[in-house]
LONU-158978 format. One record per residue: x, y, z of N, C-alpha, C, O in turn; residue in three letters. Coordinates in steps of 0.001 Angstrom, whole numbers, plus 500000, padded with zeros to 6 digits. Layout:
BEGIN
XYZXYZXYZXYZALA
...
// end
This chain:
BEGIN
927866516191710267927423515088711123928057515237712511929241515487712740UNK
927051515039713415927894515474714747928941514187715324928672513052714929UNK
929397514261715682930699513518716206930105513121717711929202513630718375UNK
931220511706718035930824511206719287930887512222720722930189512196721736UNK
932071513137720313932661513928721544931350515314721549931026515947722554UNK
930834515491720278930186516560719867928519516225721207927934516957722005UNK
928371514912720831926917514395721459927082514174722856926239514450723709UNK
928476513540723105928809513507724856928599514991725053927652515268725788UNK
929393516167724470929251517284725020927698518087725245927479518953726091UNK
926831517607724367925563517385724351924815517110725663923981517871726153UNK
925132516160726077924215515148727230925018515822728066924328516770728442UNK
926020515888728553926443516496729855926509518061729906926922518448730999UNK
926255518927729146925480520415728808924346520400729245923906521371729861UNK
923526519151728995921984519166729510922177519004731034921665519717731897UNK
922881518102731196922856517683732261923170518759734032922728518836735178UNK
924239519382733114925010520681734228923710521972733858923470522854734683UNK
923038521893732630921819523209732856920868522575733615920328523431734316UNK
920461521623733790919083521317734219919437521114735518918389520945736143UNK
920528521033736361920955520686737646921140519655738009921354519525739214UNK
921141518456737140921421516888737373923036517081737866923424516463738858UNK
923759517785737277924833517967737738925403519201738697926349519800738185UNK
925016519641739900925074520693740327926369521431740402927301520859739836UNK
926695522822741100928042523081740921928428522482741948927855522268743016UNK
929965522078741382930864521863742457931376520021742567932197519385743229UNK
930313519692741469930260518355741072931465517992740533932003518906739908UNK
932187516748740577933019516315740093932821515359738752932176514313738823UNK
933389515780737620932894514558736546933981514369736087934725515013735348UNK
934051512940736837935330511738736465934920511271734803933925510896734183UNK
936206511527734575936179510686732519935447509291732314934665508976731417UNK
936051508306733718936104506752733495934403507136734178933763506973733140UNK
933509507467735081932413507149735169931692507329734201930929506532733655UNK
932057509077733803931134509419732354931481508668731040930904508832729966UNK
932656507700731321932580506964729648932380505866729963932835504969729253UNK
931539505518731278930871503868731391929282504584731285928559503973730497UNK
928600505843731993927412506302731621927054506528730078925896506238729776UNK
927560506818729459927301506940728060927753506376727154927530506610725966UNK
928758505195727812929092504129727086929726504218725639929428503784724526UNK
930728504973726171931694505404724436933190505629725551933124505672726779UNK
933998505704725026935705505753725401936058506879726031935276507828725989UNK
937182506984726668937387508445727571937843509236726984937789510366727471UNK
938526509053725637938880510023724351937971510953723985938330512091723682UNK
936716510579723972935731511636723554934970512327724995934067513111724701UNK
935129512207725998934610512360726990935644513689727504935242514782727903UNK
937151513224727359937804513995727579937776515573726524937938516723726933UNK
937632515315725729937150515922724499936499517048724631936814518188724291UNK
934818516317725570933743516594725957934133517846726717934001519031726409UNK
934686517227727868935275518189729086935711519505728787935163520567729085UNK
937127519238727945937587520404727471937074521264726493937647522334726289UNK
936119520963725886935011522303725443933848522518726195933062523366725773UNK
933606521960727149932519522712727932933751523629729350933379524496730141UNK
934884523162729256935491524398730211935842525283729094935994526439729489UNK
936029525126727779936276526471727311935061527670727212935220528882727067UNK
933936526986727327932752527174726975932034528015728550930974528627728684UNK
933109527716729533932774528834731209931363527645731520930365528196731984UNK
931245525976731271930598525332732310931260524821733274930921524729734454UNK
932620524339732560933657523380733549934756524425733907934923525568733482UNK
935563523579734952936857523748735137937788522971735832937372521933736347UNK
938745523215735926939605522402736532940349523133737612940897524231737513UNK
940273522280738750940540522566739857941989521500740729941995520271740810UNK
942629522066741048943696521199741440943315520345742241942208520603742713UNK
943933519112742715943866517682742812942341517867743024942317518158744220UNK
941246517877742664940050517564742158939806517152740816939072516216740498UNK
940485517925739999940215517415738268938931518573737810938900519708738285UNK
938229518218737124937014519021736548935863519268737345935200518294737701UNK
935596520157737607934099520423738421933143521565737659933673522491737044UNK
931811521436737743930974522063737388931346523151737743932022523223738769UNK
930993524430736943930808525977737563929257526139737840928220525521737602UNK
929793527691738683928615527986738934928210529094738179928776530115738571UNK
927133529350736866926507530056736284925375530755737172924607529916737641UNK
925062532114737535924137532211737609923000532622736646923052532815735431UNK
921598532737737800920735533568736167921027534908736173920659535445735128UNK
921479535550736851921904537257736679923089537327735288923038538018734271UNK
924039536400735700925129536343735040924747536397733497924792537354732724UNK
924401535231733308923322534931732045922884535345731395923049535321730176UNK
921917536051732249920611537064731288922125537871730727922346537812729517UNK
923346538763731815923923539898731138924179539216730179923901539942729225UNK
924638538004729692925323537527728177924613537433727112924984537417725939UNK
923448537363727608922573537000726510922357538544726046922453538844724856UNK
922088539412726951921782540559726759922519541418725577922074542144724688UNK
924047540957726015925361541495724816924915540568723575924796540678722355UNK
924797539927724230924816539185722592923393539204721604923454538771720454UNK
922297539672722095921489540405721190921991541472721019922543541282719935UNK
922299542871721405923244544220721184923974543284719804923512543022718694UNK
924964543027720287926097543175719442925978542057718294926897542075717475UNK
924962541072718112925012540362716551923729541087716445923194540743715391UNK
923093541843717011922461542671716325923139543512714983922771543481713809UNK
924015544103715471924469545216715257925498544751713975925866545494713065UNK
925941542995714200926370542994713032925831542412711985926534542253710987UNK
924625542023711993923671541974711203923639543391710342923823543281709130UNK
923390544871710954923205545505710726924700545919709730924716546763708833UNK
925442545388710014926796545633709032926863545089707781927257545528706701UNK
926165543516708317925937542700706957925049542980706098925126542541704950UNK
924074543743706500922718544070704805923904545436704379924131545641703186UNK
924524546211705352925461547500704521926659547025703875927239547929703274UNK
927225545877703806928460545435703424928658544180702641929664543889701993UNK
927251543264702825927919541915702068927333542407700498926454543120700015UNK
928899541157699904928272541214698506927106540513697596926233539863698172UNK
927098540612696556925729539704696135926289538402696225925393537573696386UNK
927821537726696169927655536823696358927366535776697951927042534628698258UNK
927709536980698547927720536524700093926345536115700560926008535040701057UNK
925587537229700290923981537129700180923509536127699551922576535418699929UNK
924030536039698725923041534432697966923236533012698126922589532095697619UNK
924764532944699335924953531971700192924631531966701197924618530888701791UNK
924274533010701777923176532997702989922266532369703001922091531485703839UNK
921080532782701673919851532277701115920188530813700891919197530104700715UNK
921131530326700865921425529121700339921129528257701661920520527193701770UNK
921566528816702338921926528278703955920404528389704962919999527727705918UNK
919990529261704398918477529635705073917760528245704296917619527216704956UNK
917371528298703012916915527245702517916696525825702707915692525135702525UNK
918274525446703259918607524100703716918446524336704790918926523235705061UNK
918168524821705945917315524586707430916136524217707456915559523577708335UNK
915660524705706271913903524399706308913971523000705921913038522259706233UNK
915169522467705148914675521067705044914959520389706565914215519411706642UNK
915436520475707314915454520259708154914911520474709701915135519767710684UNK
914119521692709596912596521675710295911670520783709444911285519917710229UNK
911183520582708380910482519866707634910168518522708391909087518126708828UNK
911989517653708441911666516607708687912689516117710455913133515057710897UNK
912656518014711125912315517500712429914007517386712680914222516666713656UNK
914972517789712197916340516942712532916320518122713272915728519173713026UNK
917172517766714385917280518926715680919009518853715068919508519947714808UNK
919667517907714904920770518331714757921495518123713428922668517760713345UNK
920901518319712667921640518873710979920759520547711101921319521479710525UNK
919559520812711772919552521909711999920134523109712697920069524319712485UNK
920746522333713632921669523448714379923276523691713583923922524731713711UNK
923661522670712880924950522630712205924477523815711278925087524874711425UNK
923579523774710446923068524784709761922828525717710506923415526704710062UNK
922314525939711350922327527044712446922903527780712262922537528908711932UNK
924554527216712483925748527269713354926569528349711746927355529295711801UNK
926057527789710731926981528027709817925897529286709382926628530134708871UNK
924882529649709361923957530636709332924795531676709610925366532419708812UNK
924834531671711225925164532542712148926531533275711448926879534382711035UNK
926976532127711574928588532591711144928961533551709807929879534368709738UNK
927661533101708438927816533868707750927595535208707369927958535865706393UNK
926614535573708808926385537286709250927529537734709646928052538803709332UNK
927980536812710434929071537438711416930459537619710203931343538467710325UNK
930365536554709000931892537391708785931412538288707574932238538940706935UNK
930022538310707260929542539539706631929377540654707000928892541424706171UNK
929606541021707948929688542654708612930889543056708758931254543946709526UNK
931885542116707678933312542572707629933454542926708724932361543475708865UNK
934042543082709828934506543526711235935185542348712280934580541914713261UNK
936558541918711876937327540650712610936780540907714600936431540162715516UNK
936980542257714429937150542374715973935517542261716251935183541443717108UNK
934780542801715781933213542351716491932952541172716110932094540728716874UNK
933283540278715189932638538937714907933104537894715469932338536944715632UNK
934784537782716007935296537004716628934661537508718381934200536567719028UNK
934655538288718767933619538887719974932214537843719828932068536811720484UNK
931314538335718891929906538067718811930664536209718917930460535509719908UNK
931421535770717823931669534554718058931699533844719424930794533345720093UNK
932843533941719599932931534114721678932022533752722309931881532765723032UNK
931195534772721978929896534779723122928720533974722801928015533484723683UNK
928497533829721543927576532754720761927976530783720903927248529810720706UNK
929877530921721450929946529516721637929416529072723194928643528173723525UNK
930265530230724136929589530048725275928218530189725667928050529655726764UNK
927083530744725162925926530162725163925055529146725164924122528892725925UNK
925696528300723711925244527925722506924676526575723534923580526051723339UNK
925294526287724255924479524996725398923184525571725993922096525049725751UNK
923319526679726794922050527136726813921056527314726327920008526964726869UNK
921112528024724941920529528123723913919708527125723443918500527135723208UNK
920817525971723305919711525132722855919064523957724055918593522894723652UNK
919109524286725507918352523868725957917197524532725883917297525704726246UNK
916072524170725519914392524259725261913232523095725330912316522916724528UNK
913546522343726550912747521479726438911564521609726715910879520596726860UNK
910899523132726890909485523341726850908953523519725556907737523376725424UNK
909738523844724450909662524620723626909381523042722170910333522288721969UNK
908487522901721646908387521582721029908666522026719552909125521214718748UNK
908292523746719082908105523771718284909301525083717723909254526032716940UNK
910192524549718521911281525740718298912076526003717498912818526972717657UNK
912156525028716167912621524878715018912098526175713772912646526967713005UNK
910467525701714242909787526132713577909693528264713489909425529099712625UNK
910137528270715081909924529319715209911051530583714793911046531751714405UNK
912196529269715235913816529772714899913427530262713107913134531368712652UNK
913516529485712711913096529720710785912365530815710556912664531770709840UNK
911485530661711131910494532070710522911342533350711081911700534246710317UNK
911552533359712091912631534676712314913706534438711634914256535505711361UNK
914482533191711075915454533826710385915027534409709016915747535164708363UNK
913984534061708696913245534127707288913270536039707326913309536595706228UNK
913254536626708174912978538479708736914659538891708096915037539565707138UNK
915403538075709209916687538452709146917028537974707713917904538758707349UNK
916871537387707044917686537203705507916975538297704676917683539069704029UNK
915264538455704637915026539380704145915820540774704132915949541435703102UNK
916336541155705373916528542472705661917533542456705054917707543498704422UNK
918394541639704938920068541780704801920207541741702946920903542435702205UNK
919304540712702654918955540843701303918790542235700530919258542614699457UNK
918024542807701387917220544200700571918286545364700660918196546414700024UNK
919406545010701614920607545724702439919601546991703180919949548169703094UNK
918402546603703861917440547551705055918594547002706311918501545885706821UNK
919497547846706623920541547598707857919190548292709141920000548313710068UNK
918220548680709633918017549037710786916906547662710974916707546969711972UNK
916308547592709637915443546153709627916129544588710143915594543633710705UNK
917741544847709611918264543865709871918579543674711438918534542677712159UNK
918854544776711638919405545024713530918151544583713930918361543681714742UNK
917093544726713804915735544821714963915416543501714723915776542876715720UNK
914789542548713687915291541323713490915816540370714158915244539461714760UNK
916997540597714042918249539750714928918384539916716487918944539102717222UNK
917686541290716950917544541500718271916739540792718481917010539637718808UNK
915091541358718335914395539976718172914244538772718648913695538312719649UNK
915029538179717445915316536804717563916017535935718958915572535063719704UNK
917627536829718849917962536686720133917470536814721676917603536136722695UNK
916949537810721387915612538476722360914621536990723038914542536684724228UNK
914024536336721975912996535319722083913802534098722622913496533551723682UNK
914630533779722003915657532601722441916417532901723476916785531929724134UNK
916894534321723954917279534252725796916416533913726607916543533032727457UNK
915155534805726344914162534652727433913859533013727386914151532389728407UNK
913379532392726436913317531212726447914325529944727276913913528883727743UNK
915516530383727267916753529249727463916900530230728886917861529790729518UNK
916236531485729650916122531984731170914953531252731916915023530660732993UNK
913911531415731140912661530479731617913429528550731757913619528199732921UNK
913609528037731220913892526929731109914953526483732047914978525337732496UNK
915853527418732349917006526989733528916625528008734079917506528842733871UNK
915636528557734809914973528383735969913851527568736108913549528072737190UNK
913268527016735994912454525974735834913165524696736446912853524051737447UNK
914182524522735579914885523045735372915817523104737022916081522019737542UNK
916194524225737634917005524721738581916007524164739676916350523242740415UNK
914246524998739784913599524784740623913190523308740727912866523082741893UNK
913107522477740137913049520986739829913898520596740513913492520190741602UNK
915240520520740306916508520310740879916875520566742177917732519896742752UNK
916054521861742888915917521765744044914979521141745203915091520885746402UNK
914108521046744311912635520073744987913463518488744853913337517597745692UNK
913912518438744197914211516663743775915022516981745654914450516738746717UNK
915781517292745561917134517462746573916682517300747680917086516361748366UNK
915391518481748301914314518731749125913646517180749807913614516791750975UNK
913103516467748397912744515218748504913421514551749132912940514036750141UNK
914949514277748737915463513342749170915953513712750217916084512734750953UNK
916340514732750736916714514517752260915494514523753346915646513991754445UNK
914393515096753003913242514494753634913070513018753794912375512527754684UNK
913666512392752983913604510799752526914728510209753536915897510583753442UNK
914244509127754649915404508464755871916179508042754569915696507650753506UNK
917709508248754966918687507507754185918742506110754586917798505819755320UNK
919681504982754299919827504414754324920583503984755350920369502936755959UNK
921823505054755666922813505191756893921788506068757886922085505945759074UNK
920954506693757691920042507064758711919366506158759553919099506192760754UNK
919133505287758599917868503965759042919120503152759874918691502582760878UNK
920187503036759708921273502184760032921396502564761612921460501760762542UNK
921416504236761701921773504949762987920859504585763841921124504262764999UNK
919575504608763294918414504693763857918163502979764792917732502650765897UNK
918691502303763648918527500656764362919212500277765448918921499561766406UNK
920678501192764976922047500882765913921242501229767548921074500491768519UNK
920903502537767332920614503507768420919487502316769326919677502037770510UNK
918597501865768684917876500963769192918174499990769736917790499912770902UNK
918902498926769224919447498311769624920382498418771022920312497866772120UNK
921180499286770498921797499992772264921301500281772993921796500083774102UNK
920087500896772910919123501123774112918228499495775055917755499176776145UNK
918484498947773681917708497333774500918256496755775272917795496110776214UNK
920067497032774744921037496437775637921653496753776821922339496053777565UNK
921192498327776922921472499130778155920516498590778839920860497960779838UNK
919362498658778578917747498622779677918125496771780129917812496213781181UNK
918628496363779329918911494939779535919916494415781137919893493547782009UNK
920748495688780703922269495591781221921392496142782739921062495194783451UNK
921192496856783013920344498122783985919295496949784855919159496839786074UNK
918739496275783921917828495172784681918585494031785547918286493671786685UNK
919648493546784724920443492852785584921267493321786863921393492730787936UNK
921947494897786344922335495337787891921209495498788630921249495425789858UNK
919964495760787882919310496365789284918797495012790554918568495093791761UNK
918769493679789451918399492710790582919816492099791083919727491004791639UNK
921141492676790957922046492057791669921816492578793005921799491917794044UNK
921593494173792841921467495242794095920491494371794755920711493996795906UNK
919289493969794043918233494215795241918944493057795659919243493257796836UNK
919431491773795236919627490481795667920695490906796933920604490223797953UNK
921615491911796908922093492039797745921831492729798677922690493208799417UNK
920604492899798803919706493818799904918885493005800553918632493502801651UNK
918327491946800389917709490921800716918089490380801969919270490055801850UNK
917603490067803342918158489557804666918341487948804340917453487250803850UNK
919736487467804727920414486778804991919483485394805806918882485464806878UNK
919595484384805041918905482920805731919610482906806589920713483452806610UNK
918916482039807789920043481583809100920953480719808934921970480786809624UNK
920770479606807875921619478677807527922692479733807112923884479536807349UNK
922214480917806454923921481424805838924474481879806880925686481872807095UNK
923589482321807626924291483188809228925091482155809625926304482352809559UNK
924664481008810058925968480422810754926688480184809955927833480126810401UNK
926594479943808604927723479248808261929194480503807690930397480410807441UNK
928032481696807715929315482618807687929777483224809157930445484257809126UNK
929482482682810351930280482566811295931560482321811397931936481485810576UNK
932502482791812196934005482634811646934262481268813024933574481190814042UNK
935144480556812742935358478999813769936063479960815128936290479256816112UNK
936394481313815278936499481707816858935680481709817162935724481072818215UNK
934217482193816897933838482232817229932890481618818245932055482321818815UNK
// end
């Protein structure tokens, strides 16, 4: 069952792939645990596995800020990481035992109940524990804690697919290839498989955060095309000062003329001086 810190880490994963949160962003604990409305215990939680995970980090007197992922960067990870759980797939149809294998099948089984009836997340827990049981079936600490590694820092990406409606469905049937192979112990069936698979789900989670990126920049586009608010402010000020100058400008200009104007005779004499 996923946990509160598990689902915060959830929503703000979506949030930093799709560009709602761009890099360089600051995400304060106390705002994000009044936005999602749960305690800063799990938020904090949150934080510190998405910086272990290469989204966050921490930056001195700033606190946590978004990184910047690119898609070059990306694609290379995804890239290793079809290679290499390929490859230990390919260890696992040469090395696991019958009992390892028939907890696999066990584990394949119980996903389908859960495409069946649609759970996105008792399916990925199953996923999660899928994965894992290739990985410590190819006997190999040093490639599986590797493939591990690289499968956590993904694993946000990964499962962003919000084009993708039917991606449960699709995940299953490819794993349905990969258990076969490993079953029959066909190790080159099992490698090609699992490439595959990974294969379909990079390109997928590359399409999608670029997509979600180009969105993110049009939104941005929008709004500074859009008068701000302190724009409209400048704009009034500026006006205003100009009414009061042309105002100010009208009054000197009829003091001048008033003092250009020839002198009544009544003022003539009376500004006569008494020598005179």
């Amino acid at each position: 069952m996923p946990t509160i810190s598990s689902k915060v880490q959830s929503l703000i994963s979506e949030q930093i792939i799709s560009g709602h949160f761009p890099p360089g962003t600051k995400l304060d604990e106390r705002w994000l645990a009044e936005q999602y409305k749960v305690s800063r215990t799990p938020v904090r939680e949150a934080l510190r596995q998405l910086a272990a995970r290469g989204l966050t980090q921490i930056v001195p007197m700033r606190g946590v800020v978004v990184m910047q992922v690119g898609i070059k960067e990306l694609s290379e990870i995804l890239h290793a990481n079809c290679e290499l759980e390929a490859l230990c797939a390919r260890l696992a149809a040469e090395s696991m035992t019958t009992m390892e294998k028939t907890e696999l099948e066990y584990v394949h089984q119980r996903t389908k109940e859960f495409v069946n009836q649609n759970d996105i997340d008792g399916y990925l827990e199953a996923n999660r524990e899928f994965h894992r049981l290739i990985l410590e079936g190819a006997h190999n600490d040093v490639l599986g804690k590797l493939v591990g590694d690289i499968r956590e820092r993904l694993s946000p990406y990964r499962q962003y697919h919000p084009a993708e409606s039917d991606r449960l469905v699709t995940s299953h049937v490819s794993h349905d290839e990969i258990v076969k192979a490993i079953v029959e112990g066909d190790g080159e069936q099992a490698y090609l498989a699992m490439r595959a698979h990974n294969a379909h789900l990079g390109n997928a989670a590359l399409r999608a955060l670029r997509q979600a990126r180009e969105n993110a920049a049009q939104a941005v586009d929008a709004k500074d095309a859009t008068p701000t608010k302190a724009a409209r402010r400048i704009k009034a000020a500026s006006a205003a000062d100009g009414t009061s100058t042309a105002r100010k400008n009208k009054k000197l200009g009829d003091v001048q003329a008033g003092a250009t104007k020839p002198r009544s005779k009544t003022s003539a004499v009376q500004s006569k001086s008494p020598d005179a």
